[in-house]
PDBQT receptor file of N, H, CA, C and O in Angstrom, charges set to zero:
ATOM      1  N   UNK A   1       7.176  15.234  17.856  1.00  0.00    +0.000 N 
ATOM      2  CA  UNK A   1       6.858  13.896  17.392  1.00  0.00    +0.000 C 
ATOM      3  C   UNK A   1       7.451  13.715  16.004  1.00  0.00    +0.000 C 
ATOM      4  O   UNK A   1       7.204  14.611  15.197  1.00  0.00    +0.000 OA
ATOM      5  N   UNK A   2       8.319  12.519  15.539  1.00  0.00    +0.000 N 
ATOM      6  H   UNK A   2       8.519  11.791  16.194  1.00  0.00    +0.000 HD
ATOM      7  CA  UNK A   2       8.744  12.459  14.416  1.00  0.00    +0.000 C 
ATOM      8  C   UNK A   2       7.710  11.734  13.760  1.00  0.00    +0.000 C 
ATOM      9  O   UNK A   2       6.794  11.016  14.159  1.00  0.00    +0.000 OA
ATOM     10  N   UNK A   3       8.301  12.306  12.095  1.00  0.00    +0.000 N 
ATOM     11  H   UNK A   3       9.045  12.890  11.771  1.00  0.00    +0.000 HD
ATOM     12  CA  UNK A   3       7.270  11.105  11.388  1.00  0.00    +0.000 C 
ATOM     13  C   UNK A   3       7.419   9.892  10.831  1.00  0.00    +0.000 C 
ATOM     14  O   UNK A   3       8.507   9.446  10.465  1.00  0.00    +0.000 OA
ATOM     15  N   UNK A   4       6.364   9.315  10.742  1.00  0.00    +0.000 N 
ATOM     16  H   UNK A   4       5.480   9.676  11.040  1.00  0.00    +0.000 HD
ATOM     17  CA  UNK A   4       6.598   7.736  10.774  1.00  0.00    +0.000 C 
ATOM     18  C   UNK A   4       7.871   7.129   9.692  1.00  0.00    +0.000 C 
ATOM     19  O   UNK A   4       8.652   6.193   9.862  1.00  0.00    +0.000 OA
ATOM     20  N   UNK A   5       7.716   8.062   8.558  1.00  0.00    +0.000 N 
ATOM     21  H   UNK A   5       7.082   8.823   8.420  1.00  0.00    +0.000 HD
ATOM     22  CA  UNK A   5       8.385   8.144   7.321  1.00  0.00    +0.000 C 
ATOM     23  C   UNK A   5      10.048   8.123   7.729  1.00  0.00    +0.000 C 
ATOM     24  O   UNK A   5      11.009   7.405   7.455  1.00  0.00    +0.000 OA
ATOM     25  N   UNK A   6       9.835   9.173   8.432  1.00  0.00    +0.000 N 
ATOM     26  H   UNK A   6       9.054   9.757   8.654  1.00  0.00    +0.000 HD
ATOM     27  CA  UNK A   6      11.412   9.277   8.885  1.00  0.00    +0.000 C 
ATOM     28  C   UNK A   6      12.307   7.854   9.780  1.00  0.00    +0.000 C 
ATOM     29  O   UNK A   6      13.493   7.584   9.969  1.00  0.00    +0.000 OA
ATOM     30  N   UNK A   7      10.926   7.180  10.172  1.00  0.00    +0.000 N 
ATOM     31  H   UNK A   7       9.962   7.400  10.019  1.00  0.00    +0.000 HD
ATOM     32  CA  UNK A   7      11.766   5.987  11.119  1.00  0.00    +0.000 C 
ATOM     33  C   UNK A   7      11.573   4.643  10.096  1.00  0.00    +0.000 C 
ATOM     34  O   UNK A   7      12.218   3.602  10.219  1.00  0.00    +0.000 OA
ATOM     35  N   UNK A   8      10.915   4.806   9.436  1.00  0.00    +0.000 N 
ATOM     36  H   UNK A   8      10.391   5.652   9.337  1.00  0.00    +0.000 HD
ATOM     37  CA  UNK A   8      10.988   3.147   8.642  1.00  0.00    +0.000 C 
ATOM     38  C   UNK A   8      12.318   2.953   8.146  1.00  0.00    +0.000 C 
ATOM     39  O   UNK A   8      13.197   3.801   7.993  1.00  0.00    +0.000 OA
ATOM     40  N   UNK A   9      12.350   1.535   7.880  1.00  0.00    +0.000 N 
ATOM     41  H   UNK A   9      11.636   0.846   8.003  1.00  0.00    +0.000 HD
ATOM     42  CA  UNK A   9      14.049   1.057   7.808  1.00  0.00    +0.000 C 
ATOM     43  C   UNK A   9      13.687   1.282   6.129  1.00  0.00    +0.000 C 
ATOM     44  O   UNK A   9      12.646   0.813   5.668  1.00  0.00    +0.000 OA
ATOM     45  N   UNK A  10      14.667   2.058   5.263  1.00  0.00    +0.000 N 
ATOM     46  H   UNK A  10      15.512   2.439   5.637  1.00  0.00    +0.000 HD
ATOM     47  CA  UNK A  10      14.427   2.215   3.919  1.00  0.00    +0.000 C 
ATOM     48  C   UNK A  10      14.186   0.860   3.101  1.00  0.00    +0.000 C 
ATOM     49  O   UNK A  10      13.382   0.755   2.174  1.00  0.00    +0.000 OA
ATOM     50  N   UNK A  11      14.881  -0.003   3.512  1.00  0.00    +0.000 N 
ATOM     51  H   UNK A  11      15.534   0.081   4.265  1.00  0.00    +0.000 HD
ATOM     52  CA  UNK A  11      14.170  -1.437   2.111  1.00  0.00    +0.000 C 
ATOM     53  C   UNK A  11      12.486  -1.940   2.806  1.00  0.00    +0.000 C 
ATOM     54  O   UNK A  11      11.751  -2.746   2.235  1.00  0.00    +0.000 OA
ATOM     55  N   UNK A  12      12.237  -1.420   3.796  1.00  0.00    +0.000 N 
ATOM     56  H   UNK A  12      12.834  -0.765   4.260  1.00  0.00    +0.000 HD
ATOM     57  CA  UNK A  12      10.952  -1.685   4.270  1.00  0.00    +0.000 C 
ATOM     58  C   UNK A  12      10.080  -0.661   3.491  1.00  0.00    +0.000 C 
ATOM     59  O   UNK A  12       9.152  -1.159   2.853  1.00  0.00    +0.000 OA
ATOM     60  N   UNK A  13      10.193   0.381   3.450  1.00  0.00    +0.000 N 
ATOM     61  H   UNK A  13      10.947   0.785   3.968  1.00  0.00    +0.000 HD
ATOM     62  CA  UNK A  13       9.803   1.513   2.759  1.00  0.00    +0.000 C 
ATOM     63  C   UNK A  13       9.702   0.989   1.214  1.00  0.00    +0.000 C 
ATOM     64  O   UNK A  13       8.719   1.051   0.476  1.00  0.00    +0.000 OA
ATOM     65  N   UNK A  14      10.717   0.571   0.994  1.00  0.00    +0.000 N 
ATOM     66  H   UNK A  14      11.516   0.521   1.593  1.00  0.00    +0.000 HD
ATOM     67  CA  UNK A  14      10.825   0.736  -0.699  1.00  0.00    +0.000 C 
ATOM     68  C   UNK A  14       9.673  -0.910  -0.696  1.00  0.00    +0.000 C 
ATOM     69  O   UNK A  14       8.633  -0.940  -1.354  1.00  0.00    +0.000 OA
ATOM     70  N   UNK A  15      10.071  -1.898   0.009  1.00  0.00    +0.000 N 
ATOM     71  H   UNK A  15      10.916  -1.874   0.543  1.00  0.00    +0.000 HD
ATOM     72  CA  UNK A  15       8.901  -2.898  -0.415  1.00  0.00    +0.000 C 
ATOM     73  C   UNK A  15       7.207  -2.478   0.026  1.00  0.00    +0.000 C 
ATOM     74  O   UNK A  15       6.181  -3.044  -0.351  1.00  0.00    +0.000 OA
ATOM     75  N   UNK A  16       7.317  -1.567   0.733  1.00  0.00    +0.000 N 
ATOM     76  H   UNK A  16       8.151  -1.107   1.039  1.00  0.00    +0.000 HD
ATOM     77  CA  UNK A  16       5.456  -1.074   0.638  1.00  0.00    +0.000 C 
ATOM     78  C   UNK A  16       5.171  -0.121  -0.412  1.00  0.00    +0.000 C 
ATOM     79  O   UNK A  16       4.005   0.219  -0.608  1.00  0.00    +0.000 OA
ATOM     80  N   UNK A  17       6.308   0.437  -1.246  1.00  0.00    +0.000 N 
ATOM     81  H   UNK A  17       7.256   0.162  -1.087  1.00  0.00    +0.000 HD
ATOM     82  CA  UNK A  17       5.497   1.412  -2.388  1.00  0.00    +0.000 C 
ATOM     83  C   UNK A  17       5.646   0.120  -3.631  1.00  0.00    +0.000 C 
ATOM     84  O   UNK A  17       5.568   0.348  -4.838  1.00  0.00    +0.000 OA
ATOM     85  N   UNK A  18       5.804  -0.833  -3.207  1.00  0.00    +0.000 N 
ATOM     86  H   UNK A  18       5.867  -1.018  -2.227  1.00  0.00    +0.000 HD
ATOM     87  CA  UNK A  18       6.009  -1.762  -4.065  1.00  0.00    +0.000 C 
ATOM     88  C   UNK A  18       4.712  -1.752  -3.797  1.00  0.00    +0.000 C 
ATOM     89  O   UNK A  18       3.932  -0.890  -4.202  1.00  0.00    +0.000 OA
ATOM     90  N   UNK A  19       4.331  -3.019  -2.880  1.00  0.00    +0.000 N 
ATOM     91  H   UNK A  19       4.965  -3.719  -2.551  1.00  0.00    +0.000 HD
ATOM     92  CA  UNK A  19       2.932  -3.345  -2.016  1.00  0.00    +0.000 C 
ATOM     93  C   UNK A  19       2.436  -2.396  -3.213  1.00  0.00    +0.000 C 
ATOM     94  O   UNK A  19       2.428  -2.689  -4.408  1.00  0.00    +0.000 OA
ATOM     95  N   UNK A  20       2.014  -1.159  -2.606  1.00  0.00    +0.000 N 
ATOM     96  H   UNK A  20       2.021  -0.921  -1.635  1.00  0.00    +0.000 HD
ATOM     97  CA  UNK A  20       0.738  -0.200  -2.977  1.00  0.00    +0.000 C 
ATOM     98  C   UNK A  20       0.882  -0.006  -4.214  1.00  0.00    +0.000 C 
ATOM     99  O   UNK A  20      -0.160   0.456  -4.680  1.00  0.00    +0.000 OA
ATOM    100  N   UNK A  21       1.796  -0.157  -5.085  1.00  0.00    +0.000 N 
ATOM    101  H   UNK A  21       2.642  -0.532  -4.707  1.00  0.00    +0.000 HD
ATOM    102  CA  UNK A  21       1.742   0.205  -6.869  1.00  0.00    +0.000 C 
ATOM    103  C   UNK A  21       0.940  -1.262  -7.045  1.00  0.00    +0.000 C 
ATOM    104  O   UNK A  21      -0.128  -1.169  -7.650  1.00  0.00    +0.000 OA
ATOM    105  N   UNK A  22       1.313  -2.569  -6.601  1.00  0.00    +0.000 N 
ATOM    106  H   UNK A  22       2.180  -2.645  -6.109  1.00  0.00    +0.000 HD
ATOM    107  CA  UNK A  22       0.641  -3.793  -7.044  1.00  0.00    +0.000 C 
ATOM    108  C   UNK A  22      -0.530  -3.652  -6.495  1.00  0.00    +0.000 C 
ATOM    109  O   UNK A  22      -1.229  -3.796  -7.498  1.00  0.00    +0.000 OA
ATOM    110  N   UNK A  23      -1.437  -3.432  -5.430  1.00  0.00    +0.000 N 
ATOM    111  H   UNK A  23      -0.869  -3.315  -4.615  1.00  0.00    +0.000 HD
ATOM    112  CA  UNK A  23      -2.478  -3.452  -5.106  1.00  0.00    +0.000 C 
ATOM    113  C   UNK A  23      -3.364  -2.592  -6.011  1.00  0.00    +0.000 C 
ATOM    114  O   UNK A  23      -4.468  -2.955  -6.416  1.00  0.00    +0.000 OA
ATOM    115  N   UNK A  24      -2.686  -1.221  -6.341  1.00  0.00    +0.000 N 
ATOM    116  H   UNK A  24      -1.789  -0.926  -6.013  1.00  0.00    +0.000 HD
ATOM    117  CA  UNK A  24      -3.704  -0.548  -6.990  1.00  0.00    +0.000 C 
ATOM    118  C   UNK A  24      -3.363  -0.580  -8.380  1.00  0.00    +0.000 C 
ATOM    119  O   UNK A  24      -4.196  -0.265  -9.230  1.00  0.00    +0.000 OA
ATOM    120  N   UNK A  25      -2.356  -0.890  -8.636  1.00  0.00    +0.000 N 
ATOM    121  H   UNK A  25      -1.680  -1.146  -7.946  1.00  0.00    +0.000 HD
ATOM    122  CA  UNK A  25      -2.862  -1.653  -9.935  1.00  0.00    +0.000 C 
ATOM    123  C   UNK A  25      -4.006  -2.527 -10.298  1.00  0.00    +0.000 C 
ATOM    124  O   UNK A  25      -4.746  -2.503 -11.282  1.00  0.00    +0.000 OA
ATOM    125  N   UNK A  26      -3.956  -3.511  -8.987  1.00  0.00    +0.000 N 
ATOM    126  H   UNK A  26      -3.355  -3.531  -8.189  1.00  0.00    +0.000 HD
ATOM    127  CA  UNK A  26      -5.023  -4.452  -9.226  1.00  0.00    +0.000 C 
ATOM    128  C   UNK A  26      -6.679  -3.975  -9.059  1.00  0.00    +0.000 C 
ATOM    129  O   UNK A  26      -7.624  -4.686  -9.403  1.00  0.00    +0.000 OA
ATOM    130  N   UNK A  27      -6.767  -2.965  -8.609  1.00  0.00    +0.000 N 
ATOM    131  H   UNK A  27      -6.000  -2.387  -8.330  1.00  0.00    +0.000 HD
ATOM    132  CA  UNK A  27      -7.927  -2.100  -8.417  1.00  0.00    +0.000 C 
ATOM    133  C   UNK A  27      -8.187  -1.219  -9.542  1.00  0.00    +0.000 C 
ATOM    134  O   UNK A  27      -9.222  -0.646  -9.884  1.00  0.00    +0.000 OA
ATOM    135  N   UNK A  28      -7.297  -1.233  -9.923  1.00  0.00    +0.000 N 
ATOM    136  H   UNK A  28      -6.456  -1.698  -9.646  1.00  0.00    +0.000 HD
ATOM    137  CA  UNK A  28      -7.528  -0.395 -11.247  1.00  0.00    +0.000 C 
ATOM    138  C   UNK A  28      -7.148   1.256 -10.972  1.00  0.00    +0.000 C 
ATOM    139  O   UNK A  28      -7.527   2.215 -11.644  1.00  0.00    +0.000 OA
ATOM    140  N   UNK A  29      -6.397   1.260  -9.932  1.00  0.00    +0.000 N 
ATOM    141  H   UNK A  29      -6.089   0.481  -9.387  1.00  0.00    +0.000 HD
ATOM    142  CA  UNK A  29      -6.073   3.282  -9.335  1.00  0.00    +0.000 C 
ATOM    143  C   UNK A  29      -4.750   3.058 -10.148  1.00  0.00    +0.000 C 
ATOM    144  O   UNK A  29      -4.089   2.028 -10.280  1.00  0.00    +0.000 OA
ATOM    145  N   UNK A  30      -4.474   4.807 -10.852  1.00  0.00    +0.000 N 
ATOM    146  H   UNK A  30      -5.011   5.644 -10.745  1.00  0.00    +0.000 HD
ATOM    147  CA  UNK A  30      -3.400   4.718 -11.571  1.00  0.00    +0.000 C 
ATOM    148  C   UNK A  30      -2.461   5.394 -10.748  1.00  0.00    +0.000 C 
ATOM    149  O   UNK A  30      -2.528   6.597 -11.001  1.00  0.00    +0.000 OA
ATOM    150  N   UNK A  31      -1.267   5.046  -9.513  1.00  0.00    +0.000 N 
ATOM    151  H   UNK A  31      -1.213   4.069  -9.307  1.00  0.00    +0.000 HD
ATOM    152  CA  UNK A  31      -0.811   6.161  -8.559  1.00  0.00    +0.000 C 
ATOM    153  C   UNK A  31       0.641   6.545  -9.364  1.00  0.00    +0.000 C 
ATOM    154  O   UNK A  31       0.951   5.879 -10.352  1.00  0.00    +0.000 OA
ATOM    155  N   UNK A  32       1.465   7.591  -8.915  1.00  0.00    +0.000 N 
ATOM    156  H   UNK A  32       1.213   8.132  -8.112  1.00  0.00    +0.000 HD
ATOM    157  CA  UNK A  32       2.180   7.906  -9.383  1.00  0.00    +0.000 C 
ATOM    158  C   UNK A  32       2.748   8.032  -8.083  1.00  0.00    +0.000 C 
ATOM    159  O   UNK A  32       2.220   8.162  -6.979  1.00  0.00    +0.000 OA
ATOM    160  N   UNK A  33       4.192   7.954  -8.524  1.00  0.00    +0.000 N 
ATOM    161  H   UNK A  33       4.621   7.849  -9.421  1.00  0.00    +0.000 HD
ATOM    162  CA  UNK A  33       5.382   7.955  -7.904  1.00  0.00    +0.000 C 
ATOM    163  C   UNK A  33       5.504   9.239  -6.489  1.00  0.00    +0.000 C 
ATOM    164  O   UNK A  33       5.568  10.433  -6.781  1.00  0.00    +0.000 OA
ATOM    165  N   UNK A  34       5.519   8.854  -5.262  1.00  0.00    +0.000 N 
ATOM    166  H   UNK A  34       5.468   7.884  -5.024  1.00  0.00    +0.000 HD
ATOM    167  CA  UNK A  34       5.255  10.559  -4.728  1.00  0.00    +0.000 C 
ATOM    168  C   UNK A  34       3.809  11.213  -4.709  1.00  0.00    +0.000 C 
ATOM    169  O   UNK A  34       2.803  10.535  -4.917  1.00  0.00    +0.000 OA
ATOM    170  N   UNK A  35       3.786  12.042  -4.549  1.00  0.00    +0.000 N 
ATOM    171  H   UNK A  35       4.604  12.592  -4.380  1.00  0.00    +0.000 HD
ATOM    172  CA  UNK A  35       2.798  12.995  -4.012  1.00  0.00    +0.000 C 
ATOM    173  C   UNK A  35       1.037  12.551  -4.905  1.00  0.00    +0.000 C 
ATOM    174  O   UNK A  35       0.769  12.767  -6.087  1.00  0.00    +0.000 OA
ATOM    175  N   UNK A  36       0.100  11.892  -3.823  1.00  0.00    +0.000 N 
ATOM    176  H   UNK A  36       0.318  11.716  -2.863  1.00  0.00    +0.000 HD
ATOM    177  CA  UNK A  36      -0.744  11.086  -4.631  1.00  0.00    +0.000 C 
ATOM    178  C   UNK A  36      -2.539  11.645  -4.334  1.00  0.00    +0.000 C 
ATOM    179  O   UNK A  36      -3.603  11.049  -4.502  1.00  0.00    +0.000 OA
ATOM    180  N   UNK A  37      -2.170  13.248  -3.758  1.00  0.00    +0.000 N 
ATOM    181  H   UNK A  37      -1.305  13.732  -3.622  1.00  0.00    +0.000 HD
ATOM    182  CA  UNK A  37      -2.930  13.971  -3.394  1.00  0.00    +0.000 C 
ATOM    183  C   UNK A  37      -4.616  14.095  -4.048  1.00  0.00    +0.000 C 
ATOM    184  O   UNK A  37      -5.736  14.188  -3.545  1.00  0.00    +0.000 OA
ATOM    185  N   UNK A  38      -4.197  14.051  -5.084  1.00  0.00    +0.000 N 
ATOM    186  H   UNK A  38      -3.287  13.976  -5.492  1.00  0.00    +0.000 HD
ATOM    187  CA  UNK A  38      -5.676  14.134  -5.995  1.00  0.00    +0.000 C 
ATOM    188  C   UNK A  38      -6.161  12.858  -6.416  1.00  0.00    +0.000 C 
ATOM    189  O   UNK A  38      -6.809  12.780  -7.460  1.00  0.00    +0.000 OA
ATOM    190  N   UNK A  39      -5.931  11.893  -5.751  1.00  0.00    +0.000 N 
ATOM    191  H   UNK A  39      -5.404  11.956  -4.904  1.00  0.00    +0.000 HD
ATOM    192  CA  UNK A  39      -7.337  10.545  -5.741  1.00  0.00    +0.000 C 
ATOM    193  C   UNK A  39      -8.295  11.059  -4.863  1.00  0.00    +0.000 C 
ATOM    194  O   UNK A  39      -8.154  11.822  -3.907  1.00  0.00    +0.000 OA
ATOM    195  N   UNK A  40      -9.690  10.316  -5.519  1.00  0.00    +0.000 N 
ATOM    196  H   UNK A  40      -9.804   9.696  -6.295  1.00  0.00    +0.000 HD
ATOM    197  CA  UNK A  40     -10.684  10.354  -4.323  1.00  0.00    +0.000 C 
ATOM    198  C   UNK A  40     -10.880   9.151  -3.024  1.00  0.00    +0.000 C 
ATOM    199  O   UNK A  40     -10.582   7.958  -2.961  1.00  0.00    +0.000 OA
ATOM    200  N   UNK A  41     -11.456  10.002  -2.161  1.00  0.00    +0.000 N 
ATOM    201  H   UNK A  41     -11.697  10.971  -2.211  1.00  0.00    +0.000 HD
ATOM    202  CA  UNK A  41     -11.584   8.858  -1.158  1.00  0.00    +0.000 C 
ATOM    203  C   UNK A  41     -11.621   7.333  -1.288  1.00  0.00    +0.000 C 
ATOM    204  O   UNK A  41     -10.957   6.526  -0.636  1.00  0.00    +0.000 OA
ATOM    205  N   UNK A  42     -12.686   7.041  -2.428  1.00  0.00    +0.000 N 
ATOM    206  H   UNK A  42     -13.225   7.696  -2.958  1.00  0.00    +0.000 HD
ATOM    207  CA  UNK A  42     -12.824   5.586  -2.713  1.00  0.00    +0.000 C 
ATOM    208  C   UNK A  42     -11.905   5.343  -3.442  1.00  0.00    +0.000 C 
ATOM    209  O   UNK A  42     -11.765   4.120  -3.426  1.00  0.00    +0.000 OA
ATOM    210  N   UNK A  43     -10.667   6.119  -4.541  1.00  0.00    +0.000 N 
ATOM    211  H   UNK A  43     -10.780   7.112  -4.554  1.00  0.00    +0.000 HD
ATOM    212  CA  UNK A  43     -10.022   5.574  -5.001  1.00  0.00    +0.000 C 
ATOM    213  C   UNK A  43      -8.564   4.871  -3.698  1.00  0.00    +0.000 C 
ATOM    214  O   UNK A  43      -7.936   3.813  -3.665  1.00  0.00    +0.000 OA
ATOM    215  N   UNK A  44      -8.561   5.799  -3.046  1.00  0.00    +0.000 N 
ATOM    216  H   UNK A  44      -9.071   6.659  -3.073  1.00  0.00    +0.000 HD
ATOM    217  CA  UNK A  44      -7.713   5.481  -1.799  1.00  0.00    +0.000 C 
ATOM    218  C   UNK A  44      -7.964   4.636  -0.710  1.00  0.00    +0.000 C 
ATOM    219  O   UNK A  44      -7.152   4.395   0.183  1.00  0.00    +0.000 OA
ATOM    220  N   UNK A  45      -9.246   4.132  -0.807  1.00  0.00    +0.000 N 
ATOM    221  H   UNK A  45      -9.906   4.328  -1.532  1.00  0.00    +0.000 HD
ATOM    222  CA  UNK A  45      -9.509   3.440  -0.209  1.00  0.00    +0.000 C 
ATOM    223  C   UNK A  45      -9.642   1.745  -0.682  1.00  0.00    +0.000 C 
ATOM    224  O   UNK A  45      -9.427   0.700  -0.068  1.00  0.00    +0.000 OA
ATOM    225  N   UNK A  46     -10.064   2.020  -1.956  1.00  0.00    +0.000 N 
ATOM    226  H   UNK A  46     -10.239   2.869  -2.455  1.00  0.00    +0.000 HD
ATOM    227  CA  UNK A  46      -9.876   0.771  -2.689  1.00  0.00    +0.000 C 
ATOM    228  C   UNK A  46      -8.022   0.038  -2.758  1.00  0.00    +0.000 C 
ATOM    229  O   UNK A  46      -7.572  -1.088  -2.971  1.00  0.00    +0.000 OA
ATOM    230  N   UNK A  47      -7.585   0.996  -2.540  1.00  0.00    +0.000 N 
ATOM    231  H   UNK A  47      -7.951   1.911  -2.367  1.00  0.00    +0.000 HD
ATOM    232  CA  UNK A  47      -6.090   0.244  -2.343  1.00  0.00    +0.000 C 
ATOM    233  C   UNK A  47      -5.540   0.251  -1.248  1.00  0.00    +0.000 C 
ATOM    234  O   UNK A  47      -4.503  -0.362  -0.994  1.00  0.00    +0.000 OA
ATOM    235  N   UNK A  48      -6.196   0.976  -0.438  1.00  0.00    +0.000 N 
ATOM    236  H   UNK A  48      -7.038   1.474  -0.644  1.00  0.00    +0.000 HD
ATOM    237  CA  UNK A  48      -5.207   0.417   0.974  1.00  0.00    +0.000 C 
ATOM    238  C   UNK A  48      -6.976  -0.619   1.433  1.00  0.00    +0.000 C 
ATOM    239  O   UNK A  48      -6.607  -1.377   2.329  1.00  0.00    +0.000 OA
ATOM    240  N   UNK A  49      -8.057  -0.806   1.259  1.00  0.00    +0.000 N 
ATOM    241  H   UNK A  49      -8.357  -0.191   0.531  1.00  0.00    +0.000 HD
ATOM    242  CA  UNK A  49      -8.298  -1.792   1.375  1.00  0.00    +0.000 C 
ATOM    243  C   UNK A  49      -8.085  -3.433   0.194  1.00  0.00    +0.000 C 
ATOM    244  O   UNK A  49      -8.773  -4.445   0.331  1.00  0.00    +0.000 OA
ATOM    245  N   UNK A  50      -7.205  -3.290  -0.652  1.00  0.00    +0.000 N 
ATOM    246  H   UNK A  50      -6.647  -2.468  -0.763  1.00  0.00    +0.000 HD
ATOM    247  CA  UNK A  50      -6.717  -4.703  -1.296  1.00  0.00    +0.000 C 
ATOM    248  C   UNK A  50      -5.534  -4.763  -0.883  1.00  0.00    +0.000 C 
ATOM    249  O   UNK A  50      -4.955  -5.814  -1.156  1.00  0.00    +0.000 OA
ATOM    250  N   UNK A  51      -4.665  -3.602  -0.019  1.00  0.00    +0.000 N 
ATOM    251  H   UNK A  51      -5.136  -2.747   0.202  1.00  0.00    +0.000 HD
ATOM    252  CA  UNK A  51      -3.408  -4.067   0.387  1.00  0.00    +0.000 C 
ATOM    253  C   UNK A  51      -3.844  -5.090   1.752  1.00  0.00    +0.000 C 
ATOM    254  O   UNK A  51      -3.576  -6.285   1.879  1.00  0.00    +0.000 OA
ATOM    255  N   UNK A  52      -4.570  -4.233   2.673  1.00  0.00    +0.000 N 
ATOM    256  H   UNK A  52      -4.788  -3.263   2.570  1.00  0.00    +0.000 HD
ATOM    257  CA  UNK A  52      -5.493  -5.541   3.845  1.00  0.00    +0.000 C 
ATOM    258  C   UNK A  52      -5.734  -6.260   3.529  1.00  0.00    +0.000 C 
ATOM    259  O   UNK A  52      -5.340  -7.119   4.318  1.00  0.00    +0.000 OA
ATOM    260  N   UNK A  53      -6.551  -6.991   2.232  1.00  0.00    +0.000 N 
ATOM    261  H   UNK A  53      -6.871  -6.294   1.590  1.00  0.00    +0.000 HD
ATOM    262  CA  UNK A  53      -6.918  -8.228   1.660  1.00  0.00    +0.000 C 
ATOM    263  C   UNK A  53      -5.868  -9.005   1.174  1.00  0.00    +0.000 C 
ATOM    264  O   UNK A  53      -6.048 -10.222   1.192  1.00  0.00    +0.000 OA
ATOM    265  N   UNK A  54      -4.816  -8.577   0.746  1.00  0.00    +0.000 N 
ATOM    266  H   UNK A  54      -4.669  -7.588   0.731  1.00  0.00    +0.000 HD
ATOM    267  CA  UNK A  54      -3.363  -9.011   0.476  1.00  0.00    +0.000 C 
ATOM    268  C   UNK A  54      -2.941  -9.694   1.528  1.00  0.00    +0.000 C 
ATOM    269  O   UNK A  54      -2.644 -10.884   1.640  1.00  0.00    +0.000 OA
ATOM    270  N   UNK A  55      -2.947  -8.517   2.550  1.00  0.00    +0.000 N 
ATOM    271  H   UNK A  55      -3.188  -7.551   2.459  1.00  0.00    +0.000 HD
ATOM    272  CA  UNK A  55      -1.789  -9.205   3.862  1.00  0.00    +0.000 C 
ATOM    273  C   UNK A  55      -2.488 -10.339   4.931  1.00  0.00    +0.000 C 
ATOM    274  O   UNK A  55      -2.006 -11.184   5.686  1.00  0.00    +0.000 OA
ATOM    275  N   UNK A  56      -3.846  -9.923   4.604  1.00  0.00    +0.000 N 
ATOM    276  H   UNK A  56      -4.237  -9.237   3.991  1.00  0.00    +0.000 HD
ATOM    277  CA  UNK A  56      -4.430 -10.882   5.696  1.00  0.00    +0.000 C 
ATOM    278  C   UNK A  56      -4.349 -12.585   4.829  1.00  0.00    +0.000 C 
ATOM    279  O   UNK A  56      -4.098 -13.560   5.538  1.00  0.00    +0.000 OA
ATOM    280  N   UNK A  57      -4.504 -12.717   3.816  1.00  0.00    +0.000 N 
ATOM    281  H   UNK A  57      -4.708 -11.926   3.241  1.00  0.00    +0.000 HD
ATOM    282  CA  UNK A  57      -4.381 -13.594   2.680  1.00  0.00    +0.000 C 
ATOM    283  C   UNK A  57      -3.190 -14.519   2.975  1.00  0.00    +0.000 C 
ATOM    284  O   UNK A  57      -3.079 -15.717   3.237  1.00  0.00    +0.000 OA
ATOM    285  N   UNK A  58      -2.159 -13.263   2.797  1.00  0.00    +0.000 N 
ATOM    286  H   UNK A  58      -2.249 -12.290   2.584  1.00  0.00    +0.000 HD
ATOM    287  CA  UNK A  58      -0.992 -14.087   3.373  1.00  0.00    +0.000 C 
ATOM    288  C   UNK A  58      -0.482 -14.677   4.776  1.00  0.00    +0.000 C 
ATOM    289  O   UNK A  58       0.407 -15.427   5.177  1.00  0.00    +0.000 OA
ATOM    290  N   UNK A  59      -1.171 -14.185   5.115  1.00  0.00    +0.000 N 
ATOM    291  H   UNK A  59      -1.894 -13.576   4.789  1.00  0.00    +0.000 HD
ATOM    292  CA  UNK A  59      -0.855 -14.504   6.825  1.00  0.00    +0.000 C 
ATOM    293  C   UNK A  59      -1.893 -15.864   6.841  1.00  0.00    +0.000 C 
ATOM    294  O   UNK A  59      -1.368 -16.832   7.391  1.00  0.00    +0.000 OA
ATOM    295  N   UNK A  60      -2.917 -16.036   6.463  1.00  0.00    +0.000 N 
ATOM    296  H   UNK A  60      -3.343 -15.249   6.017  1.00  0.00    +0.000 HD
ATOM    297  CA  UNK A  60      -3.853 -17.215   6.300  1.00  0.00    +0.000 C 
ATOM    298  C   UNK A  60      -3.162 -18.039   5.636  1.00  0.00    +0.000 C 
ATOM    299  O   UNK A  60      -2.914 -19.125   6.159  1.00  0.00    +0.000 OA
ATOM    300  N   UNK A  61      -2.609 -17.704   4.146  1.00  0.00    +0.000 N 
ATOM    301  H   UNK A  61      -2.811 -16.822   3.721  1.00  0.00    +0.000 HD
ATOM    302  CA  UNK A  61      -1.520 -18.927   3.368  1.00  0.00    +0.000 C 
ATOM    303  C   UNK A  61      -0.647 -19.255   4.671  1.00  0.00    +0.000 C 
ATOM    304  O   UNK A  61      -0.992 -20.373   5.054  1.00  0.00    +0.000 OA
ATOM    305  N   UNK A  62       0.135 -18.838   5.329  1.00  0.00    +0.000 N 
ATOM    306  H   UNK A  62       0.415 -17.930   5.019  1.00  0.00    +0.000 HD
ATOM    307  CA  UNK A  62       1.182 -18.643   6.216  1.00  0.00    +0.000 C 
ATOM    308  C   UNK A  62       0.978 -19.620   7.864  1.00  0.00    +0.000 C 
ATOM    309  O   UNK A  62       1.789 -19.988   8.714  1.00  0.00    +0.000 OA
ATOM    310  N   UNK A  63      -0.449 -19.753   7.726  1.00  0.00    +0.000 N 
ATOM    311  H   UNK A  63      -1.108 -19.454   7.036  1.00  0.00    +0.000 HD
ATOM    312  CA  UNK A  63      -1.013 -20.362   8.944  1.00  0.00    +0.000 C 
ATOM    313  C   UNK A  63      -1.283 -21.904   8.540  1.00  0.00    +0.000 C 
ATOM    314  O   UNK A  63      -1.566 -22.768   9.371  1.00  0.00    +0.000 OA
ATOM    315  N   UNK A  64      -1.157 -22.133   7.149  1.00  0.00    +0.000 N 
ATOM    316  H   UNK A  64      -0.927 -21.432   6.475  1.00  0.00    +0.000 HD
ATOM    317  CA  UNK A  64      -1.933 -23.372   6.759  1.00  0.00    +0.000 C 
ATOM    318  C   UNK A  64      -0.312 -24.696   6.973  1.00  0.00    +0.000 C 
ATOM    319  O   UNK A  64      -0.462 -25.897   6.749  1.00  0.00    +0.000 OA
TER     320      UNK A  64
């Protein structure tokens, strides 16, 4: 089984570490570039749940 990493189209890639530096910025998580091993659960969770609040947001702007 390959990994997912390996099949994303690279400017798709490069605009979701975009995504996730702006989301957790906005949460207040400080991530670093690469290997992001030592957050805690809620810190990791607080940003991939404001990246969901992001996208669903937009898809609602997107519907109007």
């Amino acid at each position: 089984m390959s990994s997912n990493k390996s099949t994303m189209v690279p400017s798709a890639r490069e605009a979701m570490n975009k995504f996730k530096m702006e989301a957790a910025s906005e949460v207040g998580v400080n991530l670093k570039q690469g290997y992001n091993g030592d957050l805690t659960s809620k810190q990791a969770g607080s940003v991939g749940g404001q990246m969901v609040k992001k996208m669903i947001e937009s898809y609602e702007n997107g519907m109007k």
